[in-house]
C-alpha positions in Angstrom: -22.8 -44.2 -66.8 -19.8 -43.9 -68.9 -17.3 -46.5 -67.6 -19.6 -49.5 -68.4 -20.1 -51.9 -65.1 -23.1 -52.4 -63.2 -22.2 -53.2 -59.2 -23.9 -56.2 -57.6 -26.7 -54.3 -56.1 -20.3 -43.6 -69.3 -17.6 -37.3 -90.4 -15.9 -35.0 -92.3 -18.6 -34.6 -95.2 -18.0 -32.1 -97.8 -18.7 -29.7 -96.1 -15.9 -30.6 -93.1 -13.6 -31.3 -95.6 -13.7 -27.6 -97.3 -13.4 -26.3 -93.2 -10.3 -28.3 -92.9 -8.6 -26.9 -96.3 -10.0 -23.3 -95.0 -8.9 -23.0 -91.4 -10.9 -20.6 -88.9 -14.1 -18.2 -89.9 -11.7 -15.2 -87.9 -8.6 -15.9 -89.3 -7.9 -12.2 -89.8 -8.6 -11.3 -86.4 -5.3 -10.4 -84.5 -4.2 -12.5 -81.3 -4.0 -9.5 -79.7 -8.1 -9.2 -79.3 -7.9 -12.5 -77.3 -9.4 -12.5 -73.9 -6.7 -13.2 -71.2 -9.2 -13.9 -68.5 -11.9 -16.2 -67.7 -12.3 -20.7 -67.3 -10.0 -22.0 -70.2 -11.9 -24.9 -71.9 -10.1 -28.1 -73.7 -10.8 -28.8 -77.1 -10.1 -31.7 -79.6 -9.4 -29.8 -82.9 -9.3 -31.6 -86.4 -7.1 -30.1 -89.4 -6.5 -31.5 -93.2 -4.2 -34.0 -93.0 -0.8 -33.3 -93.6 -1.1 -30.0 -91.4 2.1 -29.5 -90.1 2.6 -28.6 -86.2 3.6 -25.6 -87.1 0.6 -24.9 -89.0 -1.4 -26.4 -86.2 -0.4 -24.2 -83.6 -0.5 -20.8 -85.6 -4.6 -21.5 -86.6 -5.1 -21.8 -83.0 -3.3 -19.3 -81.7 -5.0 -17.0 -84.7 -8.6 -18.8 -82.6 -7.5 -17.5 -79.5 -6.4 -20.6 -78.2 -3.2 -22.5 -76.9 -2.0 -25.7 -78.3 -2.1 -28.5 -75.7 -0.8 -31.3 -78.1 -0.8 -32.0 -81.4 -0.7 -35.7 -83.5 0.4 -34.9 -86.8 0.3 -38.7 -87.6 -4.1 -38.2 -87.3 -3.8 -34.2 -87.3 -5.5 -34.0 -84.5 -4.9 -31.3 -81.5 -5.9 -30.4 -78.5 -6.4 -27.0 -77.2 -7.5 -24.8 -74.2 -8.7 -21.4 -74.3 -11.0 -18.8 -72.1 -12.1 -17.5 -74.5 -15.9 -18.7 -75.2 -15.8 -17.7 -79.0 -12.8 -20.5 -79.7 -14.9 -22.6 -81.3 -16.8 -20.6 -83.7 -13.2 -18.6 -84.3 -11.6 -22.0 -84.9 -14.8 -23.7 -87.3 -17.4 -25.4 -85.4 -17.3 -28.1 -87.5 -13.3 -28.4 -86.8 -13.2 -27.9 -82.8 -15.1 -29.8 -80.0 -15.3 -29.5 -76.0 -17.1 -31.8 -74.2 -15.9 -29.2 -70.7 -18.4 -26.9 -72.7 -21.0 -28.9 -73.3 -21.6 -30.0 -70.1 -21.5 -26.4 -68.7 -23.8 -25.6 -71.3 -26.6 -28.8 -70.6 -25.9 -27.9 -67.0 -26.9 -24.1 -67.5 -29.7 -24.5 -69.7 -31.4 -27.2 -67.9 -30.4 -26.4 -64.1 -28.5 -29.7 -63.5 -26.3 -29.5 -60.8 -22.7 -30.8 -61.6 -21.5 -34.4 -61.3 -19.8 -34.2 -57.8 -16.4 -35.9 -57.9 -16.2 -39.0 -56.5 -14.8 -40.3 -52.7 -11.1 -40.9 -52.9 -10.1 -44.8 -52.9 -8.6 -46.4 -50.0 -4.6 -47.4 -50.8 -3.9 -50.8 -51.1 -1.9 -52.5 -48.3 -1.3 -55.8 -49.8 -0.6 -57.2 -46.6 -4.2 -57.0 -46.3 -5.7 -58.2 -49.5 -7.5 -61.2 -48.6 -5.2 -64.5 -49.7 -7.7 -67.3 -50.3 -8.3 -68.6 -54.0 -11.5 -67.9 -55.1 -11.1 -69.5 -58.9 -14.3 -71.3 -58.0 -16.3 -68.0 -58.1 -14.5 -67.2 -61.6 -17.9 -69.1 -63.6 -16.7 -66.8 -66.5 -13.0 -68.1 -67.1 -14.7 -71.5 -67.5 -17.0 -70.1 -69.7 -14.7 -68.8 -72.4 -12.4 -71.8 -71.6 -9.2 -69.5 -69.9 -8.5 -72.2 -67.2 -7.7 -74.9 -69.5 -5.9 -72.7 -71.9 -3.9 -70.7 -69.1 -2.4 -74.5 -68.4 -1.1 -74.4 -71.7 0.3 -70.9 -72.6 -0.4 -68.0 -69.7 0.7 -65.7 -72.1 4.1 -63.6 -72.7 5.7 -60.8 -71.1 6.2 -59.6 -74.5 3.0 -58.7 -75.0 1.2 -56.1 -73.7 -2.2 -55.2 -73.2 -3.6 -51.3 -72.7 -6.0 -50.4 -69.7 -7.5 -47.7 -71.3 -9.9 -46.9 -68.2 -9.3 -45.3 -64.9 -6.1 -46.4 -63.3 -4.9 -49.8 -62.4 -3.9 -50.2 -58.7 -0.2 -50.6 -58.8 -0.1 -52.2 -55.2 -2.6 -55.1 -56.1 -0.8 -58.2 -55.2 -2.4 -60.0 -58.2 -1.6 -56.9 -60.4 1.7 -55.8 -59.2 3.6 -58.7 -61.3 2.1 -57.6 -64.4 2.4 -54.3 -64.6 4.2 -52.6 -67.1 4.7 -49.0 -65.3 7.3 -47.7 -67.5 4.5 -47.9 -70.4 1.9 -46.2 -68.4 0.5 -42.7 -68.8 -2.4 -40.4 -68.0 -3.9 -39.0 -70.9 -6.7 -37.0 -69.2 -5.5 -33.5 -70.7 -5.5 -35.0 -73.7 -1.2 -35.5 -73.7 0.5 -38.5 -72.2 1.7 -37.7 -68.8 3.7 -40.8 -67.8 4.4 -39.9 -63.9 2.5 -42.2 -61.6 0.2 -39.7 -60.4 -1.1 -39.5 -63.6 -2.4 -42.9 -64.7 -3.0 -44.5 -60.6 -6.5 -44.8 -59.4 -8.0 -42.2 -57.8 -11.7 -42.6 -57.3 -12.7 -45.2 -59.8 -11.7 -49.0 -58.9 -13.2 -49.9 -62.3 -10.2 -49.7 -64.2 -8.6 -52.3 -61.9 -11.3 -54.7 -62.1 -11.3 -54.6 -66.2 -7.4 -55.4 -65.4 -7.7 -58.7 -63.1 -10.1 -59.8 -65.5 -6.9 -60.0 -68.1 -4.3 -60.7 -66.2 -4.3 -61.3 -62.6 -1.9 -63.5 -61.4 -2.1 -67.3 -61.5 -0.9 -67.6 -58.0 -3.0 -69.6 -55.7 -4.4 -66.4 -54.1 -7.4 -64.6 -55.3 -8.8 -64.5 -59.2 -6.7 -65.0 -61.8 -7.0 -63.7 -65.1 -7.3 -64.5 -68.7 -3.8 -64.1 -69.7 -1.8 -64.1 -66.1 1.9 -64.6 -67.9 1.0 -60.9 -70.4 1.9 -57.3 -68.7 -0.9 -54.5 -68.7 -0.3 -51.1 -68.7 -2.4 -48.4 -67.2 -3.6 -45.7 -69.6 -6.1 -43.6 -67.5 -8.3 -42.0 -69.7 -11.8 -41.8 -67.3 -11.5 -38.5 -65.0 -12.5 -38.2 -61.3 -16.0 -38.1 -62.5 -16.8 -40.9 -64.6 -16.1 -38.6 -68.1 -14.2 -39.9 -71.1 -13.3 -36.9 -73.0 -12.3 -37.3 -76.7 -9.3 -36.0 -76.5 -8.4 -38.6 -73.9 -9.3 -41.4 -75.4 -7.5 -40.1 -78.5 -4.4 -39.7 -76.5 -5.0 -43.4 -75.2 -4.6 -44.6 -78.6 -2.2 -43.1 -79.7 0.1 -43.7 -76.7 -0.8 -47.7 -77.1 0.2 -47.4 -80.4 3.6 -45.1 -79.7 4.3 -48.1 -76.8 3.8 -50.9 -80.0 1.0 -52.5 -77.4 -0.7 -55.3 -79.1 -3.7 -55.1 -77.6 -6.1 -52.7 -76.4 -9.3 -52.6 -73.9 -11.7 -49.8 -73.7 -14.1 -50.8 -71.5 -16.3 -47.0 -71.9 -17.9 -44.9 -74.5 -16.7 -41.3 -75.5 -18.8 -38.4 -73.4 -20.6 -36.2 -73.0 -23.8 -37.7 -74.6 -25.1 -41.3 -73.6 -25.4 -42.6 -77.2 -24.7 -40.6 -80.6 -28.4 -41.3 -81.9 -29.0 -37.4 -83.1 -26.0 -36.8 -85.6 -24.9 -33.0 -85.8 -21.7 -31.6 -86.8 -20.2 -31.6 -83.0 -20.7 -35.9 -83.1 -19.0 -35.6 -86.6 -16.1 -34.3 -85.2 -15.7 -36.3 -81.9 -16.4 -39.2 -84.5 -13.4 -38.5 -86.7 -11.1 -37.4 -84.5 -11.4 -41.2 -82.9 -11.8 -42.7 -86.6 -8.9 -41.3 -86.8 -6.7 -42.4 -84.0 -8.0 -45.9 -84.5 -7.3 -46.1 -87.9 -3.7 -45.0 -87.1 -3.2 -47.2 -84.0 -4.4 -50.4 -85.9 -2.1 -49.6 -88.7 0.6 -49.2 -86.3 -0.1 -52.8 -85.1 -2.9 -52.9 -82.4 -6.0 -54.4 -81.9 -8.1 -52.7 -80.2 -11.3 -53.9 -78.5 -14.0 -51.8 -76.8 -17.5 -52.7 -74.3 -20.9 -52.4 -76.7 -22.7 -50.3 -74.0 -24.5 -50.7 -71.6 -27.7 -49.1 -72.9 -29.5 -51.5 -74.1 -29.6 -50.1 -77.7 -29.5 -51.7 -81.0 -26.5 -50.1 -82.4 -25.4 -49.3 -86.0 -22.0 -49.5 -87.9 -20.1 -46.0 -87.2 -18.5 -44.4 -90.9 -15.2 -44.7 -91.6 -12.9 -41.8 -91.1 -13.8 -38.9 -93.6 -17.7 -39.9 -94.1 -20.5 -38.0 -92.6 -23.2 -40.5 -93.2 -24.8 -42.0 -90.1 -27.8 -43.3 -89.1 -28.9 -45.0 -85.7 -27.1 -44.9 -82.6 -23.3 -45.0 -82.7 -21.3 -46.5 -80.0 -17.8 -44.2 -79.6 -15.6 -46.2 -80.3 -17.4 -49.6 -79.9 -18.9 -49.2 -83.1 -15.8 -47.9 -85.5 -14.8 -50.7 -88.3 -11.5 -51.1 -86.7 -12.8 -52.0 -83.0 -13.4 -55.6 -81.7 -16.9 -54.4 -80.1 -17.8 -57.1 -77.3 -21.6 -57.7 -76.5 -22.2 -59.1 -72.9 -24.3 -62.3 -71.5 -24.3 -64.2 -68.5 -23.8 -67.2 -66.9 -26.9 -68.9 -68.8 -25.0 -68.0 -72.2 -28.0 -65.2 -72.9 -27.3 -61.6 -73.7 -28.0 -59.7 -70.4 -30.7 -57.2 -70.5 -28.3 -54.2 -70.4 -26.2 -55.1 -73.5 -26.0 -52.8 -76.4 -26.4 -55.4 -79.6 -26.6 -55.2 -83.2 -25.9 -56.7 -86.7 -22.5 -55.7 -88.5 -21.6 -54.2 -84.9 -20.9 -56.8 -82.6 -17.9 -59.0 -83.4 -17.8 -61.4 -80.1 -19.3 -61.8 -76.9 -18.0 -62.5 -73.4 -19.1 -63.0 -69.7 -20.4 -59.7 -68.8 -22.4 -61.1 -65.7 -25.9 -61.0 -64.6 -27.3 -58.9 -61.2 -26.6 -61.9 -58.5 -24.1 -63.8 -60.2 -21.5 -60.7 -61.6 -17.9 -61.1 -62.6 -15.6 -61.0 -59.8 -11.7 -59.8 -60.1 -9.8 -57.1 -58.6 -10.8 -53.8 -56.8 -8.5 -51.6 -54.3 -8.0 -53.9 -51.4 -8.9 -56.8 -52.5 -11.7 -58.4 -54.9 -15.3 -57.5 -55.8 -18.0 -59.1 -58.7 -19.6 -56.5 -61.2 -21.7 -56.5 -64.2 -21.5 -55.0 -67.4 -20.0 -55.2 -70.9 -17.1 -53.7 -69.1 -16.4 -56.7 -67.6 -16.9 -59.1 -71.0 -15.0 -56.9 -72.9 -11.4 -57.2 -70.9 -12.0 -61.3 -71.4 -11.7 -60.9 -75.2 -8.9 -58.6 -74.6 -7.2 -61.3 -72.8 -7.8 -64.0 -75.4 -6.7 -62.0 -77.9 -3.4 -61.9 -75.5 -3.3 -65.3 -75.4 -3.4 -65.5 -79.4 -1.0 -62.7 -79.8 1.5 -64.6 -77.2 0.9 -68.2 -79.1 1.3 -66.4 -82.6 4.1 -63.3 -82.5 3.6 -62.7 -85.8 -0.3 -61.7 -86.1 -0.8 -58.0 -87.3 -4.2 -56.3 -85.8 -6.2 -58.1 -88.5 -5.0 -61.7 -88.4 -5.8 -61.4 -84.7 -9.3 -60.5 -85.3 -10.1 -62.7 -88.1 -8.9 -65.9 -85.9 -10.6 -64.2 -82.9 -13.9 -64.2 -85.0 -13.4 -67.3 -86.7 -12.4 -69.2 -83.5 -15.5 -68.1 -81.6 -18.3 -70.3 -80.5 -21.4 -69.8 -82.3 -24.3 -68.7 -79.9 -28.0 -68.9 -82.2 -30.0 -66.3 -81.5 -33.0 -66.9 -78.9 -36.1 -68.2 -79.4 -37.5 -66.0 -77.1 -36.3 -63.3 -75.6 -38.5 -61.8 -73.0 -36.1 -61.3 -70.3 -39.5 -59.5 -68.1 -41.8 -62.2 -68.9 -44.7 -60.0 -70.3 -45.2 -61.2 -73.6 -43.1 -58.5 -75.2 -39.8 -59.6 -76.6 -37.1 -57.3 -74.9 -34.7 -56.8 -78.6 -35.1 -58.6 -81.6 -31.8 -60.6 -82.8 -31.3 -60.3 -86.6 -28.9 -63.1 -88.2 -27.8 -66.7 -87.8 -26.2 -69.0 -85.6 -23.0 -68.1 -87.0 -22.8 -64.4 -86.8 -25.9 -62.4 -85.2 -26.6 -58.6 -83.7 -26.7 -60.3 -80.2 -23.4 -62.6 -80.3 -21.6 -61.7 -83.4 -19.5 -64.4 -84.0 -20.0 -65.6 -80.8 -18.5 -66.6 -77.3 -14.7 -65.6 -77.6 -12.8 -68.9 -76.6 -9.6 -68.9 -75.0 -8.8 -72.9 -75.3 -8.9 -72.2 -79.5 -6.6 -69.3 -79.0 -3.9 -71.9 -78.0 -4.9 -74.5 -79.8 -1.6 -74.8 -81.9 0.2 -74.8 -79.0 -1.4 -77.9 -78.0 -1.0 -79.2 -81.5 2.8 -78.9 -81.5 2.5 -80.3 -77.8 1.0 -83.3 -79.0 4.0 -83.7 -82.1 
C-alpha cells in the first residue's frame, strides 16, 4: 500500500548535473513536430538551479510539453504532454512520470489497473457517535499526551500539514481545528485551494492521521495529541492510493508557502514499493523531494514522515545533488531533513510491519498492533488502524505541542529537543515475533539511539515540560 495503515482485520551525480546545465537531447527540434493528440502524461522535471521560469517553460515547450507549474525556489516543474517521446526529448535523467510507469508495468506484465476506490459516505455530524472513548486511546497514554494536553493543548498559531488524502471537514472533532483557508490539493502537482480539491473522497486515511493530532478535547469521541493546534488539509494521495512526486512536492512547498510549522506525511512517494534498485528515474524522484524538503525546512518546517510499512531495514537517503545510494530508501522517510517515525505497539515492541534502521529512524510512536490498533477519526464517526501511519501523526503532534510551548524553535531546535526528550527504548533481546527460532530483524545500536527506536518513544509530557516549570515558579 502506499498510504501506510493497516485496518483491524503506498541524485544528481555528475552526470545529472552536466543534463541540467545542457537542457533536452532534441533541443533543436521545432515545437511545431509536437504531437497534438493522444493521453497527456504529468511529469516532475528538474533543471539547474537558478533556471528562471522563463527558461523553464521554453525547454519544455522545445520537449513537447506544457508547463503545469514551476518552483523556481527548488527548480522544479511539472509538466503534461501526449507526446510519449517527452522524456527522452526533455533528458531522462531530468523528467520523471510515475502516470507512465504504471502504464508501462501494467502493459508489460498484464496487470490490470488499480480500480478507484468506493466514494466515502458525507459526514452528518448529527450522527457521529457522542460518547468519549479516551479509554480506548492506550496510545495517548503511551507517549504521555493526556497529561501534557492538561497543561498546554497547543496554540491556534500553530499549524500542522495533513499531507495525506483529505481531512473530513464535517468531523465534529475536526471541524474546530481546521484551518480551511490554508488547505489545498496538490494532486496535479499545483496547489488548488477550492474545497473540492483537498476534501476526502475515497480514502478516510487522511482523517484518521488528523484526529490522531488534533481532535478535539471535548468530552465526545478521541481527542488528539495537540487538540488546541489547527491542521490543514494538503491532499496529496489520489483516488487510488498513489502519491505522485510531483504532489508530494507541491505538498511541501505549499506548507512551507503557508509558514506551517509542522508537517505529517504519513506515505511514501510511488510508483515503486521501496527504492532498493537505484537507476536514474529514483535519482530524479529522489532530488526533486531532496529538494523541496531542503527548501521547506529552511523556510521554517519540520517535517515528519511514517518509516514504512514494509518491514525493511532502511538506509539514509543522499542529500540533494548526490547520486550515491545503497539499500532501500524510504521517499521521503529517509531524507536527512525528515523526522522518520518507526512504529510499535501497546507492549512498547516494534510491530512486525515497521520499516527500521540505524541513522534512519529518529523516534518512535504508537503505530498499533492487529487487535489492539489506534483508534481516531474516520468519515462518520471513529475507527482503530495500524501502521506507521498512525505513529507518525503522534510525533507530529508533540512536535505541536513543543512548537506551541516554545514560538521561537526553528525546524532544527524542534528536532533536536524532540530527539533528546525521547524515551530510550533498548533494543530486544529477542525478537522473534513468529516464534520459530528465527529472529524477525536484527536491531543495531544502543539503548539510547537504535535502528528499531531511534531515539526512542516521542513524549508529549517533556514537550511541555517548561510549561510546568514556570507553573511551579
Amino acid at each position: 500500500m502506499r498510504v501506510l495503515a493497516r485496518p483491524l482485520v503506498a541524485l544528481g551525480c555528475a552526470a545529472l548535473v552536466i543534463a541540467l546545465v545542457t537542457g533536452p537531447a532534441d533541443a533543436d527540434e521545432a515545437s511545431s513536430t509536437c504531437p497534438s493528440a493522444g493521453r497527456a502524461l504529468r511529469y516532475v522535471t528538474v533543471f539547474a538551479r537558478g533556471t528562471t521560469q522563463a527558461e523553464a517553460e521554453s525547454q519544455i515547450t522545445t520537449a513537447c510539453g506544457a508547463t503545469t507549474v514551476y518552483y523556481p525556489q527548488i527548480a522544479v516543474g511539472v509538466a503534461t504532454s501526449p507526446d510519449p517521446r517527452f522524456g527522452e526529448r526533455f533528458g531522462a535523467d531530468r523528467a520523471f512520470s510515475a502516470q507512465a510507469e504504471r502504464l508501462a508495468t501494467q502493459q508489460n506484465l498484464a496487470v490490470k489497473p488499480t480500480p478507484a476506490r468506493s466514494e466515502l459516505p458525507q459526514t452528518d455530524p448529527a450522527k457521529v457517535p457522542a460518547a468519549d472513548r479516551a479509554d480506548e486511546q492506550w496510545d495517548m497514554k503511551a507517549i504521555n499526551a493526556v497529561a501534557a494536553r492538561a497543561v498546554n493543548p497547543g496554540k491556534r498559531s500553530v499549524v500542522v500539514g495533513v499531507l495525506d488524502s483529505g481531512v473530513d471537514p464535517a468531523h465534529p472533532d475536526l471541524a474546530p481545528a481546521l484551518a480551511a483557508d490554508e488547505s489545498a490539493g496538490c494532486l496535479t502537482g499545483a496547489p488548488d485551494t477550492s474545497p473540492r480539491a483537498w476534501v476526502p473522497t475515497t480514502s478516510a486515511h487522511g482523517t484518521h492521521v488528523a484526529g490522531t493530532i488534533a481532535a478535539a478535547d471535548d468530552g465526545k469521541g478521541v481527542t488528539g495529541v495537540a487538540p488546541g493546534v489547527r491542521i490543514a488539509s494538503v491532499k496529496v494521495i489520489d483516488d487510488r492510493g498513489y502519491v505522485d512526486p510531483e504532489a508530494a512536492v507541491c505538498g511541501l512547498m505549499w506548507a512551507a508557502k503557508q509558514h506551517m510549522k509542522v508537517t505529517n506525511s504519513s506515505f511514501f512517494v510511488d510508483p515503486w514499493s521501496l527504492s532498493c534498485a537505484h537507476n536514474k528515474d529514483h535519482r530524479v524522484v529522489r532530488e526533486v523531494l531532496a529538494r523541496a524538503v531542503d527548501y521547506s525546512t529552511s523556510a521554517g518546517t519540520l517535517n515528519i514522515a511514517a518509516a514504512t510499512n514494509e518491514a525493511v531495514n532502511l538506509t539514509p537517503s543522499p542529500r540533494s545533488g548526490s547520486a550515491k545510494a545503497t539499500g532501500c530508501e524510504a521517499l521521503p522517510a529517509g531524507l536527512r531533513d525528515v523526522v522518520a517515525v518507526s512504529a510499535v505497539g501497546a507492549d512498547r515492541i516494534k510491530a512486525g510491519y515497521s520499516s527500521y534502521g540505524l541513522g534512519v529512524i529518529d523516534v518512535t510512536a504508537p503505530g498499533g498492533d492487529p487487535g489492539e490498533c489506534v483508534l481516531s477519526t474516520v468519515p462518520g464517526g471513529y475507527a482503530p488502524l495500524c501502521g506507521t501511519s498512525m505513529a507518525a501523526p503522534h510525533v507530529a503532534g508533540v512536535v505541536a505541542l513543543m512548537a506551541s510551548a516554545h514560538p521561537g524553535y526553528g525546524p532544527r531546535q524542534l528536532r533536536k529537543t524532540l530527539d533528546a526528550q525521547a524515551q530510550p527504548i533498548a533494543c530486544p533481546d529477542d525478537y522473534d515475533l513468529t516464534g520459530d527460532g528465527t529472529q524477525d530483524a536484527y536491531c543495531a545500536g544502543y539503548e539510547g539511539y537504535n535502528g528499531f527506536y531511534g531515539h526512542g518513544m516521542a513524549d508529549a509530557m517533556a514537550a511541555v515540560a517548561p510549561a510546568v516549570r514556570s507553573l511551579a515558579g
